[in-house]
Steps between C-alpha positions, in 0.01 A plus 500: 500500500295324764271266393208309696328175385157396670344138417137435603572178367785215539574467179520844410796517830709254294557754234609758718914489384362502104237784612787715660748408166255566268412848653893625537532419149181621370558821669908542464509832299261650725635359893624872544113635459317234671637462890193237611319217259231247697432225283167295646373147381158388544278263365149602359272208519691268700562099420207523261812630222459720178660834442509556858841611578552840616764705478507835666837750448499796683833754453519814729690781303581863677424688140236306374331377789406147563377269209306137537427287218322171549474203269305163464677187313468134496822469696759766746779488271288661224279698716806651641666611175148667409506667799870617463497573111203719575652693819830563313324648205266712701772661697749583223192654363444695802840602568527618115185706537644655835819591300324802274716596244512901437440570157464849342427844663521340845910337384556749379437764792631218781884497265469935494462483887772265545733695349434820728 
């Protein structure tokens, strides 16, 4: 899996090894459906502080397409596991609703066809 960090901000730069940990881990069980994550740090309002710290994940998938999930917190560490809890949820959602089970008439028929 290839992974990209962007910082708009020097802080956010320093946390680029726990950014790139984080995401590997966070996204282990599904490296074989997501080829390309871009994780991007920014910072909302600037010096003035707050929940200003934005975290923006964006994975590109070939089945599901791509998915981008944003998050504000008071610091990266936390915006960042937002941003990744949220992602990972969202696509093993996706990927189970791609993965239709056949149930009744329409199992039935695909296992009589198989057998021909």
């Amino acid at each position: 899996m290839q992974i990209i960090f962007e910082s708009r901000v020097a802080e956010g730069a320093q946390l680029r090894d726990l950014s790139v940990q984080r995401v590997r881990f966070a996204l282990r069980r599904l490296a074989t459906f997501v080829p390309h994550a871009k994780v991007q740090f920014s910072d909302v309002n600037g010096p003035r502080g707050g929940v200003d710290k934005r975290c923006q994940v964006e994975l590109t998938t070939h089945t599901v397409g791509t998915v981008v999930i944003a998050s504000l917190a008071d610091d990266w560490r936390c915006a960042l596991d937002r941003s990744l809890s949220r992602a990972t949820r969202l696509l093993t959602r996706s990927l189970q609703r791609s993965q239709k089970p056949m149930r009744g008439r329409t199992a039935k028929l695909a296992l009589d066809s198989s057998t021909l």
